[in-house]
TIMI-2910 file (N, C-alpha, C, CB; in pm, 1 decimal, decimal comma, always signed):
<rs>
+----------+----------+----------+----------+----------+----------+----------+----------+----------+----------+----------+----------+------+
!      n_x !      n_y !      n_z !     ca_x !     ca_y !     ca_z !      c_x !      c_y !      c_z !     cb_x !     cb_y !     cb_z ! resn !
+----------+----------+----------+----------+----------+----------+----------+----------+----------+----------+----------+----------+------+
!    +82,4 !   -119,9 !     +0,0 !     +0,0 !     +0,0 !     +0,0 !    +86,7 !   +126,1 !     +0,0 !    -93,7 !     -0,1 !   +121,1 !  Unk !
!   +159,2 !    +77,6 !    +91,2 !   +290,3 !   +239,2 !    +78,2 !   +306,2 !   +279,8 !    -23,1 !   +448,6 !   +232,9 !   +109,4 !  Unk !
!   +416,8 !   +205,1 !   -132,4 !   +439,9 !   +166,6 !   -246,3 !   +381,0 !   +244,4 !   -315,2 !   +417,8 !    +54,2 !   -270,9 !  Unk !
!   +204,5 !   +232,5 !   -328,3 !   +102,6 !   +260,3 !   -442,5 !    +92,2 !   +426,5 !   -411,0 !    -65,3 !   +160,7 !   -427,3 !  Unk !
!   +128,6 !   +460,4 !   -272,1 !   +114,5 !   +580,2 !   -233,6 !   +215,4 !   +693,6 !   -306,8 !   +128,4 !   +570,3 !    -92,4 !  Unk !
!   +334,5 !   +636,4 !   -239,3 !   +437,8 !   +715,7 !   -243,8 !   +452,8 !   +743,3 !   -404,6 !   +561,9 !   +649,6 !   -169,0 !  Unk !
!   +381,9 !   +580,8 !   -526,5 !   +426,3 !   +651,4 !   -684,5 !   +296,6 !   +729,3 !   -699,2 !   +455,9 !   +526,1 !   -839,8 !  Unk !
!   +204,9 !   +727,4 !   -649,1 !    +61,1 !   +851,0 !   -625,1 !   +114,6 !   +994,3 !   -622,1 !    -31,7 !   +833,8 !   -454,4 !  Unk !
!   +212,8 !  +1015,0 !   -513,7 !   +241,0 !  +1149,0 !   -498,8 !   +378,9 !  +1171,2 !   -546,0 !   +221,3 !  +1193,5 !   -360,9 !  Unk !
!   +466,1 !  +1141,6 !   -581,1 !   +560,4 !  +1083,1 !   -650,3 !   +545,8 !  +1149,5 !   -804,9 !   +542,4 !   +923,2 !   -637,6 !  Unk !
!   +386,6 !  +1098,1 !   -844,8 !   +360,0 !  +1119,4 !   -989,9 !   +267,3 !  +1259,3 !   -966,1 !   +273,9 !   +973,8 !  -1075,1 !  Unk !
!   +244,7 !  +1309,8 !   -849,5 !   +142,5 !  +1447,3 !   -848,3 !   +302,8 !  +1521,3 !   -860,7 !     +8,1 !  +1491,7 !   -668,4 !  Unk !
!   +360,8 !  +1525,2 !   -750,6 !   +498,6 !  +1609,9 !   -754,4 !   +590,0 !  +1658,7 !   -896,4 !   +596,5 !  +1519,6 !   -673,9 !  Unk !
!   +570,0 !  +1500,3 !   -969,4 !   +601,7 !  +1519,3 !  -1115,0 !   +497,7 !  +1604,4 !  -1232,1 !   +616,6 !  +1374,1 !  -1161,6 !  Unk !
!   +427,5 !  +1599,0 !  -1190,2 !   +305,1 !  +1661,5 !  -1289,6 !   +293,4 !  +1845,5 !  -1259,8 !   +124,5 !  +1569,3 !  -1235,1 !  Unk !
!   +348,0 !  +1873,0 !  -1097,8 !   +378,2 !  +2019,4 !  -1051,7 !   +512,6 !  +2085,1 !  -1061,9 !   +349,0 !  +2029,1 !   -916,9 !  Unk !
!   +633,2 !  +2026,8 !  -1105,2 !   +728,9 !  +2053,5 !  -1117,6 !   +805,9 !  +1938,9 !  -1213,2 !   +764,7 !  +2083,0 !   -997,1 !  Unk !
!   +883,1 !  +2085,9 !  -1337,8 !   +901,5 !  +2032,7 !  -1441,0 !  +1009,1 !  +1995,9 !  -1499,2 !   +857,8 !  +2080,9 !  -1497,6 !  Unk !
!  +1127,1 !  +2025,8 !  -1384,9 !  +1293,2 !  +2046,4 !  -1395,2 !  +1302,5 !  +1994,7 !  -1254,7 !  +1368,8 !  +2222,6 !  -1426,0 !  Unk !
!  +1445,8 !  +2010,1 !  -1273,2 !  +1530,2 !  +1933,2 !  -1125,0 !  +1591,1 !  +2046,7 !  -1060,6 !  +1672,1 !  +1807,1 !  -1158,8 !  Unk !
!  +1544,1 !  +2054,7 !   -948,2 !  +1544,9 !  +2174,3 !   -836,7 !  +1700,7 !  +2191,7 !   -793,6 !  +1442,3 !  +2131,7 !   -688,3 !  Unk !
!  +1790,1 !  +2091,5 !   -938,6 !  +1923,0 !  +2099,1 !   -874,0 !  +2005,2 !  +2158,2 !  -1008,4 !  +1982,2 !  +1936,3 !   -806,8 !  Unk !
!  +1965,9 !  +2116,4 !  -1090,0 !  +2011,3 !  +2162,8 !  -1202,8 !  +1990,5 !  +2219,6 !  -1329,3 !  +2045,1 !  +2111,2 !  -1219,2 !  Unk !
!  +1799,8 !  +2180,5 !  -1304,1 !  +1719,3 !  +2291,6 !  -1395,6 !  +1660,5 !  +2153,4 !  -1517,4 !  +1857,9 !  +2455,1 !  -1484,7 !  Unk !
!  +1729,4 !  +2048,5 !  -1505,3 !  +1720,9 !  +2003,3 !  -1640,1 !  +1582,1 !  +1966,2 !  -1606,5 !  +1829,3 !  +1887,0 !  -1700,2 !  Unk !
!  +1516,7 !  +1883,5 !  -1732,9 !  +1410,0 !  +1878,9 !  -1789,4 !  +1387,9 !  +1744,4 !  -1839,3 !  +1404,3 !  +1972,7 !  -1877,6 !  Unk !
!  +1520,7 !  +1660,9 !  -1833,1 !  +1533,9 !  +1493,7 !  -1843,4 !  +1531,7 !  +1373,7 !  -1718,2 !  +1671,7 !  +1473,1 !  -1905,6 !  Unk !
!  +1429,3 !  +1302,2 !  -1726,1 !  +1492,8 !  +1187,0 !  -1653,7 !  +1437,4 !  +1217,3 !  -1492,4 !  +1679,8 !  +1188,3 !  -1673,9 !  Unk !
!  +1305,2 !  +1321,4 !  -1508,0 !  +1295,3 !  +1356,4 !  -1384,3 !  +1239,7 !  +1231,2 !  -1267,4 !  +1205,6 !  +1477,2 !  -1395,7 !  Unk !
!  +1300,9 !  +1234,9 !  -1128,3 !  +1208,2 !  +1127,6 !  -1042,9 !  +1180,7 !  +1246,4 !   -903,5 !  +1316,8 !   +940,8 !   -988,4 !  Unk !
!  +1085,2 !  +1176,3 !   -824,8 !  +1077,3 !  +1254,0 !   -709,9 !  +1173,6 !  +1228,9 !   -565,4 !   +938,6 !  +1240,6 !   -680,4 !  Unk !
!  +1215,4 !  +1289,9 !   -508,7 !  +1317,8 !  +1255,1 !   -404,3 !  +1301,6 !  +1321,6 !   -236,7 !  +1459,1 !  +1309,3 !   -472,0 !  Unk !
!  +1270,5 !  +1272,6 !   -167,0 !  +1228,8 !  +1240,9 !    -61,1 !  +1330,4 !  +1385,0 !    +26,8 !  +1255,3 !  +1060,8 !    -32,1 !  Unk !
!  +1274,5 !  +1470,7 !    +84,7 !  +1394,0 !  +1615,0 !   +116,0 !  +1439,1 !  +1514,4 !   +252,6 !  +1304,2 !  +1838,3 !   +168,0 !  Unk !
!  +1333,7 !  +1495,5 !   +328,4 !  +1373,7 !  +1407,0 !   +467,6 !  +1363,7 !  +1293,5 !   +454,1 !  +1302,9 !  +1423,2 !   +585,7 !  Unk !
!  +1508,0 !  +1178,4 !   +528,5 !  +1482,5 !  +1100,2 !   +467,5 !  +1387,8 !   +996,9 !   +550,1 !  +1593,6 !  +1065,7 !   +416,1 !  Unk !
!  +1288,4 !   +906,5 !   +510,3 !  +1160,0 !   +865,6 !   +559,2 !  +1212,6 !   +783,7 !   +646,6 !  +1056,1 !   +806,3 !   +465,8 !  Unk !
!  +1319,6 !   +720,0 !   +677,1 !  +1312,5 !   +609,8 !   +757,9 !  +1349,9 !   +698,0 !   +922,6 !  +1435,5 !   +475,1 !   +694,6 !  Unk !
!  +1375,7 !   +804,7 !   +887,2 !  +1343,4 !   +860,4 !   +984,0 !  +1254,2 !   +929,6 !  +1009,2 !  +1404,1 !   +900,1 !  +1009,5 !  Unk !
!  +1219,3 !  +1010,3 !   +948,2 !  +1051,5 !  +1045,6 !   +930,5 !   +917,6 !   +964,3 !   +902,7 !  +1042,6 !  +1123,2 !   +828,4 !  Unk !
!   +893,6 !   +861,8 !   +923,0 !   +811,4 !   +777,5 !   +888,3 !   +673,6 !   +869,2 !   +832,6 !   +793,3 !   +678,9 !  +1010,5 !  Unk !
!   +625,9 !   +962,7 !   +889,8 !   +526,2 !  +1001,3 !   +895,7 !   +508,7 !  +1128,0 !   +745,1 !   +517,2 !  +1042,9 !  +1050,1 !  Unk !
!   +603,4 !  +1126,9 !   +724,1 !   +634,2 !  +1194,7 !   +594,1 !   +644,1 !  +1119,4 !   +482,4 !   +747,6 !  +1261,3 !   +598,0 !  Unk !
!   +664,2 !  +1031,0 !   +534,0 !   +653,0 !   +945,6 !   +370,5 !   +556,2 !   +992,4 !   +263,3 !   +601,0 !   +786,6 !   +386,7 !  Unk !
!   +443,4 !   +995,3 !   +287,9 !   +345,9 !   +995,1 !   +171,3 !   +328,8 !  +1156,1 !   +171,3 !   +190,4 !   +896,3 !   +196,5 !  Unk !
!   +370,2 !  +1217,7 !   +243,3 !   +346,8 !  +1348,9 !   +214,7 !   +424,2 !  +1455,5 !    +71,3 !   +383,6 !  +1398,2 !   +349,7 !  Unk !
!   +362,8 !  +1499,0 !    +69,5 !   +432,1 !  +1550,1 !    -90,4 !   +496,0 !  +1721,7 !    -57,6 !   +267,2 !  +1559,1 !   -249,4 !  Unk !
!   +468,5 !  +1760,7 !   +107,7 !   +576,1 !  +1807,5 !   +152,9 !   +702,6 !  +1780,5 !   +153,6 !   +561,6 !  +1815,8 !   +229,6 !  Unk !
!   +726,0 !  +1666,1 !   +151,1 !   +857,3 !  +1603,0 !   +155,1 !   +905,0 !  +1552,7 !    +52,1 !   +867,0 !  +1514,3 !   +234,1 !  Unk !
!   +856,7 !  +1619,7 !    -83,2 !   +914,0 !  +1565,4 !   -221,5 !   +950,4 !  +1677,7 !   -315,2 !   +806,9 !  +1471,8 !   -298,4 !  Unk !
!  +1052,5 !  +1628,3 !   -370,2 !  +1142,7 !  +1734,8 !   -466,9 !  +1115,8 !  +1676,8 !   -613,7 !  +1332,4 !  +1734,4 !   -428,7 !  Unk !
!  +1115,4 !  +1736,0 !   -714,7 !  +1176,8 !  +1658,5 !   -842,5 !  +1352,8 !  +1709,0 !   -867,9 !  +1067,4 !  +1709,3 !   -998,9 !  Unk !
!  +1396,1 !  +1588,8 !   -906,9 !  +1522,4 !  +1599,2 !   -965,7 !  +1530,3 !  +1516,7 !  -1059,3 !  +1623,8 !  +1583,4 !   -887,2 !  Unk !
!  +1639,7 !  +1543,6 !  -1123,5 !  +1709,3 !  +1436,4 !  -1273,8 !  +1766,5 !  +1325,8 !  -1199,7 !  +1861,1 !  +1515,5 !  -1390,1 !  Unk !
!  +1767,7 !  +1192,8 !  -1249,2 !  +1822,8 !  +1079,0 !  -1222,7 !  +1983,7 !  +1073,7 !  -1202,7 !  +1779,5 !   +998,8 !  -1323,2 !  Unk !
!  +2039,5 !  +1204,8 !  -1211,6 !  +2185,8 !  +1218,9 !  -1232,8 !  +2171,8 !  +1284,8 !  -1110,8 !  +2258,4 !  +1293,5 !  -1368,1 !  Unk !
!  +2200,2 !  +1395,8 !  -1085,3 !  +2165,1 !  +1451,8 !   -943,8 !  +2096,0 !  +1380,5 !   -852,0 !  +2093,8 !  +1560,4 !   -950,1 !  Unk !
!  +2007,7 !  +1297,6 !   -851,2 !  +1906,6 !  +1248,3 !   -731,7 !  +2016,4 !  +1138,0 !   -723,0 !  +1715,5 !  +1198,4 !   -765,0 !  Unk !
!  +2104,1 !  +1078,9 !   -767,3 !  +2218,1 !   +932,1 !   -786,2 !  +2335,7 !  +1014,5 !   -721,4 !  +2265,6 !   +860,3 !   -987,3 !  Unk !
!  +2360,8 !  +1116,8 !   -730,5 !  +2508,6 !  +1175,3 !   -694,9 !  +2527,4 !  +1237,7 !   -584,3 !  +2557,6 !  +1266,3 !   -781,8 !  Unk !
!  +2371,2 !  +1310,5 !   -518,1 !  +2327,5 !  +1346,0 !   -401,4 !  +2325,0 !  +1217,3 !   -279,6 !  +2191,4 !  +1406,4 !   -434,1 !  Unk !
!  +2271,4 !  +1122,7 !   -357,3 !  +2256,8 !  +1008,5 !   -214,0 !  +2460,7 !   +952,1 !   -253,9 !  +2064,7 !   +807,5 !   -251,6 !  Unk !
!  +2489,4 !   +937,9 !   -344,4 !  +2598,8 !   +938,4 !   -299,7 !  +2650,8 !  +1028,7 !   -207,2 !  +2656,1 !   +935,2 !   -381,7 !  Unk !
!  +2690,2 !  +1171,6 !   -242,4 !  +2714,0 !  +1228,9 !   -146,9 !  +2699,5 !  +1234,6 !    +52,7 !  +2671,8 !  +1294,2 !   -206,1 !  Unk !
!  +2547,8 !  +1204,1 !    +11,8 !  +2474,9 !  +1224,2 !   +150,1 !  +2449,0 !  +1149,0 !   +246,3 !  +2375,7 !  +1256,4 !   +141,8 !  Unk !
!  +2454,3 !  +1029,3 !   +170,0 !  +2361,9 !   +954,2 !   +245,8 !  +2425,4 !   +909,0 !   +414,2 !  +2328,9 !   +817,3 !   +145,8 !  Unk !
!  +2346,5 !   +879,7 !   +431,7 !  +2256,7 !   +862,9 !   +504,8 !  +2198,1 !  +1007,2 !   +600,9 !  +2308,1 !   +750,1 !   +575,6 !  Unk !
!  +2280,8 !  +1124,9 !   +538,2 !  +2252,7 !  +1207,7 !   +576,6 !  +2138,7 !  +1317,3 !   +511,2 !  +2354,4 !  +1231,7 !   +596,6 !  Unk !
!  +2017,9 !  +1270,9 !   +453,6 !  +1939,7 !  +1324,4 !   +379,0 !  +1814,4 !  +1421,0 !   +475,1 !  +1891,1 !  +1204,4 !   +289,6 !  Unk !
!  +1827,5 !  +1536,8 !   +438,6 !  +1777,4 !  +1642,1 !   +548,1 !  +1778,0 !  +1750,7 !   +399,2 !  +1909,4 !  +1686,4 !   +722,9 !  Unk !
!  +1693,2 !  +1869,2 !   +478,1 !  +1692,2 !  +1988,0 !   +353,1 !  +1821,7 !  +2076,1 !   +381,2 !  +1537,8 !  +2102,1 !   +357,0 !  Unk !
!  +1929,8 !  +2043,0 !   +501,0 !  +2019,2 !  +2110,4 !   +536,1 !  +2143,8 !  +2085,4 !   +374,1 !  +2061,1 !  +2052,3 !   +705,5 !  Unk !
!  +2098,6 !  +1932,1 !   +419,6 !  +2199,3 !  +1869,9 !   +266,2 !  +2202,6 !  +1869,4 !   +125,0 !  +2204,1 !  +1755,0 !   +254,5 !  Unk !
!  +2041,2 !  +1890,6 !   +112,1 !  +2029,9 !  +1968,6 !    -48,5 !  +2008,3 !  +2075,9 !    -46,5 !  +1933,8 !  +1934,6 !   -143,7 !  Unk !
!  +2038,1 !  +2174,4 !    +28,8 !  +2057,8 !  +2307,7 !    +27,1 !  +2210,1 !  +2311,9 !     -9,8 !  +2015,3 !  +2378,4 !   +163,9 !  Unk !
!  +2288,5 !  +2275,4 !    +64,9 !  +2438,5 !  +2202,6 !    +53,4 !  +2499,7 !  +2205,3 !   -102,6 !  +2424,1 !  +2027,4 !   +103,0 !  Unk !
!  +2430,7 !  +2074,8 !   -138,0 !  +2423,6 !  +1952,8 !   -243,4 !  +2407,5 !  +2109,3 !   -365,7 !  +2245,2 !  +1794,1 !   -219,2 !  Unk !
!  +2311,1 !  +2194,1 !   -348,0 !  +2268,8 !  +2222,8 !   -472,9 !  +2327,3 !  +2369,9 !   -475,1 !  +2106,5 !  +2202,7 !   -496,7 !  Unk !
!  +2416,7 !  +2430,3 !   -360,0 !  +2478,9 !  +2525,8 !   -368,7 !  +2640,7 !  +2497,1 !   -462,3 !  +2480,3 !  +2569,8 !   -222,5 !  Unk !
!  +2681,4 !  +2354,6 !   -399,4 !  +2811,4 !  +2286,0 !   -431,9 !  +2822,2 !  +2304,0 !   -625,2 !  +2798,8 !  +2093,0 !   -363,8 !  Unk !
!  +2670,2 !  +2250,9 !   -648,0 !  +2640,1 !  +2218,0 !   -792,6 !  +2670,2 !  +2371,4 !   -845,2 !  +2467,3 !  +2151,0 !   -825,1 !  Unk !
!  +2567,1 !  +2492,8 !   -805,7 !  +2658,4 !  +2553,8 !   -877,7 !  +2707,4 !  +2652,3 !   -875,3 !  +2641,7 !  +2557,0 !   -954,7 !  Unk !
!  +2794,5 !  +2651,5 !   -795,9 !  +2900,7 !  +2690,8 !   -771,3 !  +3058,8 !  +2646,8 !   -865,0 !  +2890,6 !  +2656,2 !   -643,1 !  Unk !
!  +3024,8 !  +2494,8 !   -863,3 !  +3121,1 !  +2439,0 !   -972,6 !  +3061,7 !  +2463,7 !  -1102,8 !  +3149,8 !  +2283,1 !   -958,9 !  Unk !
!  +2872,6 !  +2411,2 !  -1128,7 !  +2918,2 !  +2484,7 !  -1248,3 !  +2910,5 !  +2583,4 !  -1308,3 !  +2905,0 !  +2451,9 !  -1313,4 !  Unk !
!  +2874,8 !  +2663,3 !  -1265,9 !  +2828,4 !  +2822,2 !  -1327,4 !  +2939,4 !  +2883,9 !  -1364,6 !  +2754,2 !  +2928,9 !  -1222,7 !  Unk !
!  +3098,6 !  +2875,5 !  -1305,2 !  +3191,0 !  +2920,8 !  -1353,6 !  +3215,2 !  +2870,8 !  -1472,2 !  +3275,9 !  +2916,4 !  -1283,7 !  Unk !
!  +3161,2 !  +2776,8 !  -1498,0 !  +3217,5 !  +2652,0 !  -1655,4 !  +3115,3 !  +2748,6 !  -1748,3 !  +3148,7 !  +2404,6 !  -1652,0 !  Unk !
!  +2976,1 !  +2780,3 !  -1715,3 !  +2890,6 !  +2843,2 !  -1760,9 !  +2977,4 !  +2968,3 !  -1821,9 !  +2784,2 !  +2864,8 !  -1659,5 !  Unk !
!  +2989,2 !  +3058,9 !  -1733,2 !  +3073,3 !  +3194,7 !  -1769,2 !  +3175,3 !  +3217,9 !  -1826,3 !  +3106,2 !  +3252,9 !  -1689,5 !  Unk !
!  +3261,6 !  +3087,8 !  -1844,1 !  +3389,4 !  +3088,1 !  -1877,7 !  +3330,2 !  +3051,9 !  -2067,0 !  +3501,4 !  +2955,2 !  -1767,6 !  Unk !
!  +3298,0 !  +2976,2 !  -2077,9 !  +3203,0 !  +2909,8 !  -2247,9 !  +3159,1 !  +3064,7 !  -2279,6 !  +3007,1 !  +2762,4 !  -2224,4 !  Unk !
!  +3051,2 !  +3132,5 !  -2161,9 !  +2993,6 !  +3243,7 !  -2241,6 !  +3082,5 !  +3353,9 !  -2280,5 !  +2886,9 !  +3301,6 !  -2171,4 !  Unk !
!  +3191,0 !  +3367,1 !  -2214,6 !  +3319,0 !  +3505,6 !  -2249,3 !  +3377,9 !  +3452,7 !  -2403,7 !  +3495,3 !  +3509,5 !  -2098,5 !  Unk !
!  +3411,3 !  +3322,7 !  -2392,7 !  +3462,6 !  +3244,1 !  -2528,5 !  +3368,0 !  +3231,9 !  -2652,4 !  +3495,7 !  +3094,3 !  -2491,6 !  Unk !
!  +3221,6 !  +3223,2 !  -2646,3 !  +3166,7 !  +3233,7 !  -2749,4 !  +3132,6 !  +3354,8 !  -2786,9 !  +3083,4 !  +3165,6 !  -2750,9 !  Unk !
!  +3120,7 !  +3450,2 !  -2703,5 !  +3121,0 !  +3645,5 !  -2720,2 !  +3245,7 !  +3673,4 !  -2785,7 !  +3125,6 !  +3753,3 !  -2552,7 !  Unk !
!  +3336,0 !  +3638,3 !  -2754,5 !  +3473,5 !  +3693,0 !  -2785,7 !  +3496,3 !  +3565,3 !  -2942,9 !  +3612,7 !  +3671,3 !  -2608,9 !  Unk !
!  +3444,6 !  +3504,1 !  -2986,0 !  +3420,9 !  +3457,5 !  -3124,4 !  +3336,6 !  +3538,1 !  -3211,9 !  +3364,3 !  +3331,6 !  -3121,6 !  Unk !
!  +3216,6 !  +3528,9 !  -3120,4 !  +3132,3 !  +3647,5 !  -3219,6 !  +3134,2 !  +3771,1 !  -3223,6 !  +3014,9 !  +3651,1 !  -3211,8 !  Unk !
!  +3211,3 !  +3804,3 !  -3120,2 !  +3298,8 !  +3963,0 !  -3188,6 !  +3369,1 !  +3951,9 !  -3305,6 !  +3423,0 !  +4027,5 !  -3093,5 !  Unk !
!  +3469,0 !  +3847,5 !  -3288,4 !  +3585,8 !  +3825,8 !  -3392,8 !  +3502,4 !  +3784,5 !  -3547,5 !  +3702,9 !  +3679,8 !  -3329,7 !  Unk !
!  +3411,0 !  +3697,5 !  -3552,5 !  +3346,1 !  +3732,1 !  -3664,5 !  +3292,4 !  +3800,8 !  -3708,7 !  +3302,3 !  +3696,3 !  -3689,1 !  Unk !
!  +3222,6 !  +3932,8 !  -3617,3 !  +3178,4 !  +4068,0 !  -3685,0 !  +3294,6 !  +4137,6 !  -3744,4 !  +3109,7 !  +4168,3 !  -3581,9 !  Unk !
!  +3368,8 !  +4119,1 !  -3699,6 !  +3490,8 !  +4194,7 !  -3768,1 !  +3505,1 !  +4150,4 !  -3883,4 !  +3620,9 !  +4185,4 !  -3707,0 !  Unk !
!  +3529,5 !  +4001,9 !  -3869,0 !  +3570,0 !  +3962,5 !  -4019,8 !  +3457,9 !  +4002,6 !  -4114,8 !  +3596,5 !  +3797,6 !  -4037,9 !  Unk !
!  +3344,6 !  +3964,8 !  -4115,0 !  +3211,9 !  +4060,4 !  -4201,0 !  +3199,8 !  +4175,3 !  -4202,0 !  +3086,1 !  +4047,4 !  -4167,1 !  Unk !
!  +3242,5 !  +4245,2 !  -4116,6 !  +3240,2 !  +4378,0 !  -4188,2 !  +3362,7 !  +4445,2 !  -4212,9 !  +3163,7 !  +4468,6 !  -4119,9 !  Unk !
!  +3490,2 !  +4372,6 !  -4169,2 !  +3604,2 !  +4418,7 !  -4284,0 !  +3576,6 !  +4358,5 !  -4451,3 !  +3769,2 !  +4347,9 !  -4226,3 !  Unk !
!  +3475,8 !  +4232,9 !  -4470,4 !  +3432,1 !  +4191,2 !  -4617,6 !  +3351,2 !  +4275,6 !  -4655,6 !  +3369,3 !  +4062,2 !  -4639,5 !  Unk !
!  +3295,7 !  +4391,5 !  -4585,6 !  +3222,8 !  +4455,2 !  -4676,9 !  +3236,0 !  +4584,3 !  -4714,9 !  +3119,5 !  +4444,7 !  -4648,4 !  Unk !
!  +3361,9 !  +4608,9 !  -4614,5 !  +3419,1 !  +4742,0 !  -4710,2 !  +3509,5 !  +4747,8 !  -4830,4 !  +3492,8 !  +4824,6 !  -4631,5 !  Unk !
+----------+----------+----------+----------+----------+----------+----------+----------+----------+----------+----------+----------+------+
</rs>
């Protein structure tokens, strides 16, 4: 009966949120438990206690965490994320600006 519950709200959580609260994506989403139930028993079926994330993040987080799963740790978990990657972000966006400068130049030194 649990089971039937938890993919009940599981699949409401998925139907209200459409990306992964960790990385934005839009693939592969599952729902993931903020507290973790075996200590909260009483949260289980509650959909207070559910996130969507991507199958990549929700796999790399319980690596990280586990057994330490609390909202202290994906607050953590999803500051860590990006933090590492947003610099990768900024660093690509200076490099593709600084290309498409360099090709305005070349087009409009071709057209004088």
């Amino acid at each position: 009966m649990t089971e039937k519950k938890l993919f009940t709200k599981g699949s409401e959580i998925l139907k209200k949120e459409d990306k992964c609260c960790i990385c934005n994506s839009k693939n592969n989403l599952e729902p993931h438990h903020i507290l973790h139930t075996t200590k909260y028993d009483e949260l289980h079926d509650s959909i207070d206690n559910l996130v969507v994330m991507c199958h990549n993040c929700h796999h790399n987080y319980h690596q990280q965490y586990n057994p330490e799963i609390t909202f202290r740790t994906l607050l953590e978990f999803q500051k860590k994320y990006w933090k590492e990657y947003c610099p990768k972000l900024r660093t690509k966006n200076k490099k593709l600006q600084k290309q498409n400068t360099d090709l305005r130049k070349i087009i409009n030194k071709m057209g004088e």
